[in-house]
N, C-alpha and C positions, 0 to 999 in steps of 0.2 A: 633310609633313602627310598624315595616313590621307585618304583618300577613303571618303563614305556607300557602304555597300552600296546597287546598283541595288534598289529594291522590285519593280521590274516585273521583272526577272531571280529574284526569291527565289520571289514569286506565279507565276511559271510554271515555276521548279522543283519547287515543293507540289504544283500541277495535275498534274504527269508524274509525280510518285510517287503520288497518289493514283490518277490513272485507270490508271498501270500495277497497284498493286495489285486495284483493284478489277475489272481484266481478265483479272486473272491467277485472281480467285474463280469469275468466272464462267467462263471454261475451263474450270474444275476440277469445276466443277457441271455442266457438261455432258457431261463425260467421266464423270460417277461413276454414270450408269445400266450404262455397259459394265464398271466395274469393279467396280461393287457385285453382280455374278450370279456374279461370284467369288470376293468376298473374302466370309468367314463374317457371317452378321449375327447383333449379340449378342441372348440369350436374355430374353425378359420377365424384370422385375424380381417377385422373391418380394415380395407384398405381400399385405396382408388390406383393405381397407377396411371401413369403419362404414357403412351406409347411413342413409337418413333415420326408422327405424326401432330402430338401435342393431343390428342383426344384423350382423353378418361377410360380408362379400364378398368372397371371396378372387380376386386376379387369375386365377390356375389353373383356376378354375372356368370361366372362358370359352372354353379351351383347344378348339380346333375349330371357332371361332369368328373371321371376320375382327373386331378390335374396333380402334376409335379411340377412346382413352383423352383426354378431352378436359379441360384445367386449367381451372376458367372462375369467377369472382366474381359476387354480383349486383352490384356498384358497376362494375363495368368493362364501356364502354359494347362495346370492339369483340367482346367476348364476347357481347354480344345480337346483336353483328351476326351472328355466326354459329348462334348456335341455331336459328334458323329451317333454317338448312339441315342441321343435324345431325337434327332431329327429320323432314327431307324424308327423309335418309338413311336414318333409321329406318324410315320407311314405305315405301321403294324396297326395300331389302334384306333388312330382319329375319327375311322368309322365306325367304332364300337364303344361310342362316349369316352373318348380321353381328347385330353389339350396338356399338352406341354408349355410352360410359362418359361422363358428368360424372361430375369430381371438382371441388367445391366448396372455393376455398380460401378460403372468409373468415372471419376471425380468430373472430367470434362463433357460427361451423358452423351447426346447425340451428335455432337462434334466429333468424337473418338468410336461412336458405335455406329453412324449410321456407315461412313466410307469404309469401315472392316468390314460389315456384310454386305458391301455394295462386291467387294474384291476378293471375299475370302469364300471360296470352295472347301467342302471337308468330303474324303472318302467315306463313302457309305456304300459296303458291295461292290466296290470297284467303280462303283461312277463316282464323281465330281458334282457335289449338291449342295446348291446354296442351304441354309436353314430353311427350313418348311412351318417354323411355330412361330406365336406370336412372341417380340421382344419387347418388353417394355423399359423405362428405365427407372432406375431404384436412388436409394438413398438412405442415410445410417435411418435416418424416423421411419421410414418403410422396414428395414431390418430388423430396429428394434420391435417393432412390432411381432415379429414371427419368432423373437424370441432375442433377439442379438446374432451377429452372425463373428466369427471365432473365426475363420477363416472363408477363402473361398476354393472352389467351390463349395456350393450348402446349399441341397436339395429337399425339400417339402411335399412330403406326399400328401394329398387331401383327397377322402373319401366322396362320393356323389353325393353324401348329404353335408359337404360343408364340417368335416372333422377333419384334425392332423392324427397322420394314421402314423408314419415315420418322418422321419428326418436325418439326413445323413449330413456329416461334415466332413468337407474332404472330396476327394476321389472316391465317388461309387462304384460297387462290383456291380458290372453291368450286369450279368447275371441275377442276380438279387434284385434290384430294381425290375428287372422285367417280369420277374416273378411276381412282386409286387404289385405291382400295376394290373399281372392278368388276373391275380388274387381277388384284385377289387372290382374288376369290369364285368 
């Protein structure tokens, strides 16, 4: 007669594959600041945006410019979590070559985004501040270009010569981004 597989022997073979993969990510994450001043970083994505206005924005035109190309909804909450700190961004750098980009990706574009920042204030420092960077509005062929976007928020960093330096998915450590940002200015 078979004998039951032990569960407690299966459950802590799952555990050793999972925490050895997931230790094997973050080695590799830690190693990729030394490897990354090596290996080539790819070149901004050709793109144009629409701003909220209907005019053309072309990526390119920011060229000289550190930019964080930021994916962000008005319905997705941890995208407000960070605007406050995007628009801090703004007012730390703008005069030291940076531009923060939102790109707006929700399905009904300027119908749904222009009356949200016509009404929506975010704390930054204790005041009440509209956004201060330019919003443009996006879409999956714009997305798929910088790579696909997995969720939102998904932030893009691009160096003043037009490279992707990082990119985050998710909620960014503010922290980390600003470092980033004064890294490159």
């Amino acid at each position: 007669m078979r004998r039951p597989p032990n569960i407690f022997l299966l459950l802590l073979l799952l555990i050793l594959i999972v925490t050895t993969n997931f230790s094997a990510c973050n080695s590799g994450a830690a190693n990729s600041k030394s490897s990354a001043a090596t290996e080539p970083r790819p070149d901004e994505p050709v793109v144009t945006f629409k701003n909220l206005q209907g005019q053309d924005v072309p990526l390119a035109s920011l060229k000289g410019k550190v930019v964080v190309v930021n994916f962000w909804a008005t319905w997705c909450e941890p995208c407000r979590t960070e605007i406050p700190w995007m628009i801090g961004y703004q007012q730390k750098y703008a005069d030291k070559g940076f531009t923060m980009l939102g790109v707006a990706m929700d399905e009904d574009g300027k119908s749904a985004v222009d009356p949200f920042l016509q009404s929506t204030k975010f704390d930054v420092g204790g005041q009440q501040t509209a956004v201060n960077y330019p919003i443009v509005l996006g879409n999956d062929d714009i997305a798929d270009k910088f790579g696909g976007m997995l969720g939102l928020p998904t932030s893009v960093v691009i160096s003043r010569d037009g490279k992707i330096v990082k990119r985050y998915i998710g909620l960014v450590n503010e922290a980390d981004l600003d470092k980033q940002i004064k890294d490159l200015l």
